[in-house]
Structure formats: C-alpha cells, structure tokens
Steps between C-alpha positions, in 0.01 A plus 500: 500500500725762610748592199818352474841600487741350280808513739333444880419131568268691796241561242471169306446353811158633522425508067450146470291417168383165693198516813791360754364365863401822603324849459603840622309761588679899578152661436387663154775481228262636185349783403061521379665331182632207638882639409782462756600865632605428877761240661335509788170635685504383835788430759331139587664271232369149606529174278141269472423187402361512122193312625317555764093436529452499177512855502609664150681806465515706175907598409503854397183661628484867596493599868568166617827320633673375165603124516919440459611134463821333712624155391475471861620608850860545484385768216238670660772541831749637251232751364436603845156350508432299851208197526140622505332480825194445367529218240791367660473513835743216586771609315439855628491468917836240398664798310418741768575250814869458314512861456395614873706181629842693311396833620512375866181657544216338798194504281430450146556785291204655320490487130500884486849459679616246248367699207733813569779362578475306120382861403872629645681210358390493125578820295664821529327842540338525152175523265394353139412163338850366467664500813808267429739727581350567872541147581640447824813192472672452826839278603536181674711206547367221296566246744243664776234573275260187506293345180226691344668798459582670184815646392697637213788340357765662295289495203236694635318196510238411757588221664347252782686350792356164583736326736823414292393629181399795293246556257431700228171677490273477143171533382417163520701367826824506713778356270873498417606347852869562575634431844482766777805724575633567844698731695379822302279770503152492287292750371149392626138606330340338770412840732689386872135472715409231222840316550451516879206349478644182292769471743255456796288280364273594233483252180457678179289287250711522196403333210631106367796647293663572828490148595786253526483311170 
C-alpha cells in the first residue's frame, strides 16, 4: 500500500503484492477517491488477523481505516505495528506481559503506553506519504538480539534472525538462508519495545518460509 522506495528494504517490507498472514491498520490512508495520499493517520498501528467473524472490510474506502498486508508478525514488528487487542487478544496481553515484564514495571502496561513508545521509536520528526528517509534504524550486537527481529544486512537487505540463521525477506516468503554472524553490531528494523518483547517471551507467528526445512 504505502509507496515504495527503491533503495530502503524498510518499505518493501510493508508493499507486499501477496495478502501475507496479516492485516494492518494505521487509520485512513486514501483520499474520497480511493487514492493513497497519507502514510499514516493514526498513531495506533496494530496488526489483525485477515479473518475474523466473517466480517468483510472494503480496501480503499474513504474515511475509513485502509487495510495494509504483512507476510506476517516479524513484518508487522518491523513496521512498528504491535498485535491487535481486539482480534487478537492472546497474542496481544503476551506482547504486552513481555513488554511490561522488560520494563520492570508492577502492572501491565496499558496499550496507550505501548502505543507511544512505538510512536517514539519508529520515524523521525517529519510529514508526507513517503517517509523512508525518517525511519528510525538503531545498533545492537547480533548475538543479544533474539529471533523475530528484523535487521539490515550490508546490502540493505531486510533480513530475519531465526536462531542460527538469516533470512531474506520477499514477496512471497523468508528465503536465501545463510548462517547467522556473531560478535558484531546489526542494524535492526525491528523498533527496540518490539524486540523486548520477543526476548521476554512473546512468540511472533511468522509464516512457514521461516521454518526449518
């Protein structure tokens, strides 16, 4: 949906041509002729199921939230969506447990207090349709940052960490596995409240290409 920019992986990751395992929602993206004029209208970002109660959603309608599609969670984290609370509960409270359980914090955190801290952590200071160049990459050693996440490898690639492997991010899948440096420094997509949250505990689901073959 959002336009894509031929040298930042950031935006392919979220210009897929397939439906992926999940749905994104940042508010209204078009304007009362169904054309794309805004990356974003809303700080929630949350990623949904694509089915849920048989309930049917048209893709581009005016004054309505515009549907986005992620292959599937380790995406939507990189895009700086977080799970629904709504049509996926379950993955939600165990995103936000793993996030309040990092934080040190004695209650659960509300989703208004995960929501601007993703708000913070994904773009620069800055307005228009295309905002690559806002993006928000931070530094990390490879060897503490735990699977799910996203990062960029020296082809400006986007790349998944799944245990001892990475994998190359497409269209249609995860692919191109090569075997997982260690003992450097990574430029990670995934915003750093999303990666706490897969290092205490929350399981992305990630779709089958990702899978040991």
């Amino acid at each position: 949906m959002p336009r894509r920019n031929r040298i930042d992986p950031w935006s392919d990751l979220h210009a897929a041509s397939g439906r992926g395992l999940l749905t994104g929602n940042r508010g209204c993206l078009v304007d009362d002729h169904g054309d794309v004029v805004r990356h974003h209208g809303s700080m929630l970002w949350i990623a949904c199921v694509t089915e849920f109660r048989g309930w049917r959603h048209p893709l581009a309608a005016p004054h309505r939230w515009t549907p986005i599609f992620f292959l599937d969670d380790a995406v939507a984290l990189a895009a700086g969506h977080r799970p629904c609370a709504f049509c996926r509960r379950e993955a939600y409270r165990s995103y936000r447990d793993a996030v309040t359980v990092a934080l040190g914090c004695s209650k659960p955190l509300l989703a208004s207090a995960l929501d601007r801290r993703l708000v913070a952590e994904r773009h620069r200071r800055g307005r228009g349709l295309d905002r690559a160049a806002d993006r928000l990459i931070w530094e990390a050693q490879i060897d503490e940052l735990p699977s799910g996440t996203v990062v960029v490898d020296g082809d400006r690639r986007a790349r998944l960490l799944i245990d001892d492997r990475l994998l190359a991010f497409t269209f249609d899948g995860w692919t191109d596995p090569i075997e997982r440096p260690t003992r450097r420094t990574a430029q990670v997509l995934t915003p750093p409240t999303s990666v706490a949250a897969l290092a205490n505990g929350f399981r992305p689901l990630l779709h089958p290409s990702a899978s040991p073959r």
